[in-house]
Each structure stands twice: as C-alpha cells, then as structure tokens.
C-alpha positions as CSV (number, residue, x, y, z in Angstrom):
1,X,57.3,1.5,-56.2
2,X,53.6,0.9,-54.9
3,X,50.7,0.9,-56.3
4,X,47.4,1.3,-56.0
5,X,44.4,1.3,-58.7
6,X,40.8,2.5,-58.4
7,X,38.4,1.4,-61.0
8,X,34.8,0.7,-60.6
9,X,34.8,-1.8,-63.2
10,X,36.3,-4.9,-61.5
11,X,37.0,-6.6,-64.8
12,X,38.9,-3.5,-65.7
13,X,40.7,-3.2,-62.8
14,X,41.8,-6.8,-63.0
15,X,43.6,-6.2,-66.0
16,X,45.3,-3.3,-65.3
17,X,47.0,-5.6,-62.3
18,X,47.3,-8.0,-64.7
19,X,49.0,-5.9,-67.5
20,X,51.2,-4.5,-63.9
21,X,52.2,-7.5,-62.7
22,X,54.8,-8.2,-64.9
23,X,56.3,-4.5,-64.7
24,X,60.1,-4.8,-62.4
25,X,60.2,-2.9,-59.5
26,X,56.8,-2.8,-59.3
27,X,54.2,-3.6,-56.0
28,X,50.4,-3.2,-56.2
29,X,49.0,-3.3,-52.1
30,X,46.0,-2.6,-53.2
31,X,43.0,-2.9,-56.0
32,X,39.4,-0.6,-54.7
33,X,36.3,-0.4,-57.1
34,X,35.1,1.6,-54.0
35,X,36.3,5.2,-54.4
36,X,35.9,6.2,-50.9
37,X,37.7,2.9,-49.9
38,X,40.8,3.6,-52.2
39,X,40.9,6.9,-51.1
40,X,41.5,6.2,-47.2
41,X,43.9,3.4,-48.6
42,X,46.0,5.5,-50.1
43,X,45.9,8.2,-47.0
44,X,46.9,5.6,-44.9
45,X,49.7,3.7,-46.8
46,X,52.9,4.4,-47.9
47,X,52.1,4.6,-51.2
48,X,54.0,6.5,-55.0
49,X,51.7,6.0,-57.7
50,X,48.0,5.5,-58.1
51,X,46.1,4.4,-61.4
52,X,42.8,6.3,-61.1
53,X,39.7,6.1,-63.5
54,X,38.3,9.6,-64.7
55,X,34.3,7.9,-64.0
56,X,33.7,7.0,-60.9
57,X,30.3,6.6,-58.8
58,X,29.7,9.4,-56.6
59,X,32.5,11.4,-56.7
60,X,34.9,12.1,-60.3
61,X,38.4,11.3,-60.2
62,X,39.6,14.8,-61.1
63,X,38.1,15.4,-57.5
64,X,39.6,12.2,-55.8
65,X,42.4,13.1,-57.5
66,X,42.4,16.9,-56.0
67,X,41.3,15.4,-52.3
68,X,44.3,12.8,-52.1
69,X,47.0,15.7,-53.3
70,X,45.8,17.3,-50.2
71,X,46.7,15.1,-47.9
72,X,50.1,13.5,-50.0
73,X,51.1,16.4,-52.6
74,X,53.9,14.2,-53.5
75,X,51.8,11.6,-55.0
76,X,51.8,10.5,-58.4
77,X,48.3,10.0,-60.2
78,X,47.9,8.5,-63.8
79,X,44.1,9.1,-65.2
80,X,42.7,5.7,-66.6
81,X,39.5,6.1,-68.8
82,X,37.7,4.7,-71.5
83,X,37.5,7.8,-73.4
84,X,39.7,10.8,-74.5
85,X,37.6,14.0,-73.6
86,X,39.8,14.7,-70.5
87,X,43.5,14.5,-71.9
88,X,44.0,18.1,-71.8
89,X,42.5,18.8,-68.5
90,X,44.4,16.0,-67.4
91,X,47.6,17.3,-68.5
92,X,46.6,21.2,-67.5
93,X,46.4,18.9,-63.8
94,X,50.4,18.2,-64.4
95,X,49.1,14.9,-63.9
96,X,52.1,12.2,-64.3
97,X,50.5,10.7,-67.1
98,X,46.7,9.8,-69.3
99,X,46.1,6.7,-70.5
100,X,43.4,5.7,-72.6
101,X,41.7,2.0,-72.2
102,X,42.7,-1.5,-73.0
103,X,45.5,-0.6,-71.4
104,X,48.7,-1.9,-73.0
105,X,51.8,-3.2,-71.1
106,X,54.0,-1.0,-73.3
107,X,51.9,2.0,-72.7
108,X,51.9,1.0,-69.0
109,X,56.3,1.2,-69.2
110,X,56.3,4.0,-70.3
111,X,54.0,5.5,-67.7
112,X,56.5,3.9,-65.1
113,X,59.5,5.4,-66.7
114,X,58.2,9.0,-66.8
115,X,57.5,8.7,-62.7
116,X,61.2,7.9,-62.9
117,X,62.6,10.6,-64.7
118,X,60.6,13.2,-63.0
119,X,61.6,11.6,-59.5
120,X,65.2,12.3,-60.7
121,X,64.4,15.6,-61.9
122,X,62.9,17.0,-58.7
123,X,65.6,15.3,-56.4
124,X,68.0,17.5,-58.5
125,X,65.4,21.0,-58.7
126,X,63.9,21.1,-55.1
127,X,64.6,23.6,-52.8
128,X,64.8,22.7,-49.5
129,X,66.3,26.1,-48.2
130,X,65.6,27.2,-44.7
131,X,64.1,30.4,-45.4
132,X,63.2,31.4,-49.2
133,X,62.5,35.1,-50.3
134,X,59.5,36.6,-52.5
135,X,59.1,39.5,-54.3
136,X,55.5,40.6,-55.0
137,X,56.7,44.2,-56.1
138,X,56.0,44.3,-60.0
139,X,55.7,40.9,-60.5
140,X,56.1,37.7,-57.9
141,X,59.7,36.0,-57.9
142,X,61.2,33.3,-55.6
143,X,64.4,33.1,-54.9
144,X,66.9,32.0,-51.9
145,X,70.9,32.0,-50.9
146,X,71.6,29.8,-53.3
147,X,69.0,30.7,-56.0
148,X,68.6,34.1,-57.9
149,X,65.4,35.4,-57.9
150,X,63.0,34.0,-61.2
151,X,59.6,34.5,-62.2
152,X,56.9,32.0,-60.5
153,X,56.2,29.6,-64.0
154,X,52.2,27.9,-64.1
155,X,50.7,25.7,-66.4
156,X,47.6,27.9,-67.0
157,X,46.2,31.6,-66.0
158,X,44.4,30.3,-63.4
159,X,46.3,28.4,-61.5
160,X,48.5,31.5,-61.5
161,X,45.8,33.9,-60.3
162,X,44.4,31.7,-57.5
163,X,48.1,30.9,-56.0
164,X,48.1,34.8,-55.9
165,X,45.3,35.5,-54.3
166,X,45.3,32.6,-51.7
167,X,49.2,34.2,-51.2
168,X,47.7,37.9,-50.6
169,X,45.0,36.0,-48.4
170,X,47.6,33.5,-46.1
171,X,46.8,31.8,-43.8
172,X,42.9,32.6,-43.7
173,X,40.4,30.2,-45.0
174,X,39.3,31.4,-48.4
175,X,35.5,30.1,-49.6
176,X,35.3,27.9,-52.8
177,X,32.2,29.9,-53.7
178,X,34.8,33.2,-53.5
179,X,37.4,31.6,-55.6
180,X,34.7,30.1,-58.3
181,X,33.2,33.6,-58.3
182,X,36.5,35.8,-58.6
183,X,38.0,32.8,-61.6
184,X,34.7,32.2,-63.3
185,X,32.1,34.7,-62.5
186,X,30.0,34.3,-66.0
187,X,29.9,30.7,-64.9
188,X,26.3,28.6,-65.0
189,X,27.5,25.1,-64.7
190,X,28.2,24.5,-60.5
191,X,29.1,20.6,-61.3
192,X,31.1,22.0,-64.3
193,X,32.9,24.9,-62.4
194,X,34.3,23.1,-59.5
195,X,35.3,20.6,-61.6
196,X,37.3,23.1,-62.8
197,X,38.3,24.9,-59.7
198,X,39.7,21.6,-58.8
199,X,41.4,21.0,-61.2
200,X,42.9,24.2,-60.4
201,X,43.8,23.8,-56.9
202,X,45.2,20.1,-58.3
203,X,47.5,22.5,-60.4
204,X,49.0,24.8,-58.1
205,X,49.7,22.1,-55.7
206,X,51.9,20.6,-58.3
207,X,53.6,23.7,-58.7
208,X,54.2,24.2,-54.9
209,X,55.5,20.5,-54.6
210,X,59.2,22.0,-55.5
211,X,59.1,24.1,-52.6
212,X,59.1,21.1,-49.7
213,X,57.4,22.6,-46.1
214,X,57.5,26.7,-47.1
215,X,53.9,26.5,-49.0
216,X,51.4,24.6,-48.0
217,X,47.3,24.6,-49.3
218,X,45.2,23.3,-47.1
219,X,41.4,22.1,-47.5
220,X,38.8,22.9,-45.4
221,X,35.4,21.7,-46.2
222,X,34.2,25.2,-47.2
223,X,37.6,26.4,-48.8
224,X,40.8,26.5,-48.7
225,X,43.9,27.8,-46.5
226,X,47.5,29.2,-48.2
227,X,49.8,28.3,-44.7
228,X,53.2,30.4,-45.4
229,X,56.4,28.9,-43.6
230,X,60.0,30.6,-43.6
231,X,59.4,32.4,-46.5
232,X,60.3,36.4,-46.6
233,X,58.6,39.4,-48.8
234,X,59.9,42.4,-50.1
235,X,56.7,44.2,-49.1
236,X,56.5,43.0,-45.5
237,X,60.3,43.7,-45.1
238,X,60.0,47.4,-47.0
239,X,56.5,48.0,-44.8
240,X,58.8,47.3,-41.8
241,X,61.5,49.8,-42.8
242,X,59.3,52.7,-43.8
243,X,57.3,52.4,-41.0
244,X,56.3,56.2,-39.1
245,X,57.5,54.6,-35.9
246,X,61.4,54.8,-37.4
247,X,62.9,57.8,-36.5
248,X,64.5,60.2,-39.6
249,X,67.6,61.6,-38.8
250,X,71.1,62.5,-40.2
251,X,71.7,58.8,-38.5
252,X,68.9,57.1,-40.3
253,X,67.7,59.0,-43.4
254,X,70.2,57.2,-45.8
255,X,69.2,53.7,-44.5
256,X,66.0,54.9,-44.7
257,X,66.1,56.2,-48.7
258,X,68.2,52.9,-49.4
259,X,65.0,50.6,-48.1
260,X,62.8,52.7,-49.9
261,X,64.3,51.2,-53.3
262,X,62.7,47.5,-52.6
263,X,59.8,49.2,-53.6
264,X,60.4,48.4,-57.3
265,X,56.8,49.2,-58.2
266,X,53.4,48.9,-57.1
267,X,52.0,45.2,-55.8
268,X,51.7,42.8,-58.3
269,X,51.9,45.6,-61.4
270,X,52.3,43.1,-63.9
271,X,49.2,41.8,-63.5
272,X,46.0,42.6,-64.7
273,X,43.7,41.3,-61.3
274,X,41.3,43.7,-60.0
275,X,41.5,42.2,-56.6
276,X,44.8,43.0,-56.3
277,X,44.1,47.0,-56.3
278,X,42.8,47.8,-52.9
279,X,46.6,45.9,-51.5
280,X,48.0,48.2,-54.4
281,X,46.4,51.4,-53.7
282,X,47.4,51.2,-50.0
283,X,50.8,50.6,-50.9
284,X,51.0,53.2,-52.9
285,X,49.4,55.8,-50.4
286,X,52.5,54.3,-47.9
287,X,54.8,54.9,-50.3
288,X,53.8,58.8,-51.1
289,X,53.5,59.4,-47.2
290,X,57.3,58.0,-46.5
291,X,58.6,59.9,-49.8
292,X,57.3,63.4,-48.7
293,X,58.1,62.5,-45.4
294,X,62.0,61.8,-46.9
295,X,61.4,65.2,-48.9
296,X,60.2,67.2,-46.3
297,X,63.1,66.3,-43.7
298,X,65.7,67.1,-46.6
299,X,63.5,70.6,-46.8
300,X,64.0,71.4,-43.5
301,X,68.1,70.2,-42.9
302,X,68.8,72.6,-45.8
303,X,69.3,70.1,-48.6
304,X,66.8,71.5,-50.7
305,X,68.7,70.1,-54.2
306,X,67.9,66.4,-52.4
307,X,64.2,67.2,-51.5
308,X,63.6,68.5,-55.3
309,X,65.0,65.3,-56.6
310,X,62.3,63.7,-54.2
311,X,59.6,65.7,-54.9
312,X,60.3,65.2,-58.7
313,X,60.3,61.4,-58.3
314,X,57.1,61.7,-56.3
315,X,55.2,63.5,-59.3
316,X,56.6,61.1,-62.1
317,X,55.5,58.1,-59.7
318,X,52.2,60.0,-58.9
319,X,51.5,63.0,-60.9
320,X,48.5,64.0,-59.2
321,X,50.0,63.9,-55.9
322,X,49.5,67.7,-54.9
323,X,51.5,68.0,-52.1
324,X,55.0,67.0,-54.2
325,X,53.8,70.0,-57.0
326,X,53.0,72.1,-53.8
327,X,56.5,71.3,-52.5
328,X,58.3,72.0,-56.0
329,X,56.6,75.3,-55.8
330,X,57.6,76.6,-52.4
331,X,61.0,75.3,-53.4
332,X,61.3,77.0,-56.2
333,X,59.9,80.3,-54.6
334,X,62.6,80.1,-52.2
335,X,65.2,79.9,-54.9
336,X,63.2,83.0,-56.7
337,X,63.0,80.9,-59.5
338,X,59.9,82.4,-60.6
339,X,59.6,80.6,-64.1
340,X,59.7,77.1,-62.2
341,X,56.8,77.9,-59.9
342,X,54.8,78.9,-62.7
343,X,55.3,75.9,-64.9
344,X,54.6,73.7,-61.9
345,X,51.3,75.1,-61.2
346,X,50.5,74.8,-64.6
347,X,51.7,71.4,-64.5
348,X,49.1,70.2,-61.8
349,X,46.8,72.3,-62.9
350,X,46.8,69.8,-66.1
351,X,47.5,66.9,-64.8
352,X,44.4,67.1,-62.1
353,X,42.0,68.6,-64.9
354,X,43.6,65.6,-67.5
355,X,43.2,62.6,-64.9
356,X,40.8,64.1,-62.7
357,X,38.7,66.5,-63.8
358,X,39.7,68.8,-60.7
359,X,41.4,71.8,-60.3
360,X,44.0,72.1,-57.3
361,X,42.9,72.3,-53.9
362,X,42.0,75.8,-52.7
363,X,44.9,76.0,-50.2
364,X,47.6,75.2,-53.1
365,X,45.2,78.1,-55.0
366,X,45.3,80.5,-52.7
367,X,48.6,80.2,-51.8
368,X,49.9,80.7,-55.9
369,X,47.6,83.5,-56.2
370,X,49.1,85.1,-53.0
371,X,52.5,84.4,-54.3
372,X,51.8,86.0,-57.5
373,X,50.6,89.5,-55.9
374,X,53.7,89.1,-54.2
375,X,55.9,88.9,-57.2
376,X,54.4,90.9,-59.3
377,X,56.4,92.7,-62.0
C-alpha cells in the first residue's frame, strides 16, 4: 500500500516514517509539512492511505481531509494529533482510524490491518449494478436486481438530512451558506460550523463510497452538486404513469390503478424535514387529481361500487378533500341512500370545521340544501 503523511512538524513527521518503515507491504512516496503541497500530491498519485495531522497551518485537516475525498472518495485517511478533543468527530467522519501522538508501531499495525479488513469488506458489499432503484415514498430505500430494497443507514442525523436534501436538489449546485443555514440555523460560530458541515459532507461521501459511479458529490467553490447516474425513483417512475397526458380507458384504467400503488405514502413521510413539504404537498395534490380522476371515470362507465371505494380511499388519505365527500354524496343520492348522504355531509362538515376552521364550499352547500328540498319527507 502507499503512503503519504502530512504533518507540520517535521520532527514529527520523521517518526511517523520511521515508526512505518518497518511495517510489510508498506510504501511511503511521500512526507509534506506543507499542506497545500501534500494535498496536490496525493491528487496526483496513485495513492491508499494518508496519515494526516488534525493542526495544520492555514487550513485544518478535517477540511483537507473533506477536499481530498472530493477528488479520491476511495481514499483512506488516519487523523494524527497531539491531543484527543477530536476522536469522536473523527470517527462521526468514518474516518479509517485516530491516533493519538508518539505514535507507536503497534498502534501503527493495527491502523494498517483495519484498512485491510475494510478493503475486504467492501470488495464483498459494493454494488456495482448497472442501474440501482430508490424509493423516496415513506421513507428512502436502495435496492437493485440482485438486492432487496433496505433502508439508507448514516452515522449521524445530519449526514442523513443533507444526502436528502442534496438528492431532492440533483444535479444543481446547492450553496454551503444554504446547507449551514438549513442543518445549523441557531449557529454563531462560522469557523465552528463549517467545520462541521465538513465533516458532514466527509460523512456522506463515505456512505456513497458503496455505491461506485451512481452517486457522486461534487464541490464547487460556493457549494456543492449531488450528480445522479443510472439510478431509478419510485416517484419519477409513478409521476410518469399518472401523468394527464395518459389516456383512461377500459384498455388503460387497470394499469393505470396498479401504478397508482407505488405511491406508498407521501415524500419522505418518515421524516420530520420541513424542507421536504413543499415536494410533499405537490405530490400529494397529484395524487388527489389522478385518484378523482380514476373515481370519476369509474362514475361515469357505470361502476359506481369501484368509484365509492375510490372516493373512500381519497377521504381516509385526505379527509378534507371536498370533492371525494361531494362525490360520496351524489353517489349515494343516486342509490337513494338518503342516510349516507346525510352522514357524509356531516362528515365534511366536521372534518373542515375540526382541521380547518371552514365550512364546505357554497357549491357543495347549495347543492345538499337543494337535495334536501328535494327529498323531503
């Protein structure tokens, strides 16, 4: 394996190739107390594993760390520092390992063992499919041909939240003042923060690197960019079937009620992001127009038992959707099921006052009290 160490402390940095040296297997091309040196080093060789100290001039190694995965997300990095304060944000990183200075041969082995073992590991785990699938209905889940579907695992909340939101935002540049503001918006620290945003972004990349060409983050000076490759989602694909444009017909309209089941619930549901409810809310407005649409077309073919069923599912999905109560109603009238059309007027009229504070819309009104003159006994 090859190595590289950056340390600006060149007695430090001596040792640590010292305490190497003796290490099988084992090739350091290159020693940099020069961050900015070791950096375009490491860019430009073929390199595995790099020793890197936490305190550095200029720039920390969290952030050189975070740079370099950018440009080799395969790359190995072991923290070297004199002192202990970043162990956990080291290992929130994934980072392959943290060591703590004088640096000890033994220490060292078993540094170079763990690179081995998780080499071995991802040869065995990584997916290398040509086309993967996502679900972002409910919850997100990856999966493939030969992979069920299982839930998308992160060290931390954040990571989580910002592979999310860079995934509803693909493949446009997202600024790192957006992402600090949207992760930590009470934050006062800037040095502090995107420290931590990279740290972050150091985070997700590690939990992409399973996932070979399909994901890729890329960083821009002012942000960063989520590029999407082969990789299929049960919203675009359910978007796509449900789409006006489709024709319903006696041909069509089962094809069309079997896609309407991808939509398993609303976008991203299990999650609590507020960002996420302006993607939700239009999904859900698609999903009521292609339901009544399915509801109405059974309505008019005759199959009024199948367009009840629909226009029941409708109100237990969206109860103060009006037009499925306003449809159960007319329904209902038709069948002179007189005790039905009351309880579902009384049933909006509830739900709108309960969620809404409304009453029903004077057309749905005006039509009930019309009805009733009609019907009177």
């Amino acid at each position: 394996m090859r190595v590289i160490l950056i340390d600006d402390e060149r007695l430090a940095l001596d040792y640590m190739a010292y305490q190497l040296a003796d290490l099988p297997k084992l090739e350091i091309i290159g020693k940099h107390t020069d961050p900015h040196k070791g950096k375009e080093h490491i860019i430009q060789s073929d390199v595995d594993i790099v020793f890197l100290d936490i305190h550095l001039p200029e720039i920390s190694g969290l952030e050189l760390a975070e740079q370099l995965l950018e440009k080799k997300p395969y790359l190995s990095i072991v923290f070297v520092t004199a002192y202990n304060d970043y162990a956990v944000r080291a290992f929130e990183l994934d980072a392959l390992d943290y060591i703590v200075k004088p640096v000890l041969k033994e220490r060292l082995l078993k540094t170079i063992n763990r690179l081995k073992e998780r080499r071995e590991s991802a040869g065995d785990e990584r997916r290398q499919e040509s086309c993967i699938r996502m679900k972002l209905f409910r919850q997100a889940e990856i999966g493939s041909g030969s992979h069920p579907y299982e839930l998308m695992h992160w060290r931390t909340a954040k990571a989580q939240e910002l592979f999310l939101y860079l995934l509803l935002h693909r493949k446009e540049l997202v600024r790192k003042s957006t992402l600090i503001d949207l992760l930590w918006p009470e934050a006062e620290d800037s040095e502090k923060v995107y420290a931590q945003l990279y740290t972050t972004v150091y985070h997700v990349r590690k939990g992409l690197s399973g996932l070979g060409r399909h994901f890729e983050l890329m960083n821009a000076t002012d942000g960063y960019r989520l590029d999407v490759v082969d990789v299929g989602f049960d919203v675009e694909e359910w978007e796509s079937a449900v789409s006006l444009d489709q024709p319903l017909k006696a041909e069509t309209i089962d094809r069309y009620t079997a896609a309407m089941e991808l939509y398993s619930g609303d976008f991203l549901q299990e999650y609590d992001y507020w960002w996420a409810e302006a993607e939700r809310e239009r999904l859900r407005q698609l999903w009521l127009r292609a339901s009544l649409r399915i509801a109405e077309w059974y309505e008019s073919n005759g199959q009024s038992d199948q367009a009840i069923l629909r226009y029941l599912e409708i109100g237990l999905r969206q109860p103060v959707a009006e037009e499925a109560h306003f449809g159960l109603m007319k329904l209902f009238a038709a069948q002179r099921n007189h005790a039905a059309v009351h309880r579902q007027y009384r049933v909006l009229e509830h739900t709108l006052q309960a969620q809404l504070n409304e009453q029903p819309s004077p057309y749905i009104a005006e039509w009930y009290n019309k009805w009733l003159e009609q019907n009177r006994e």
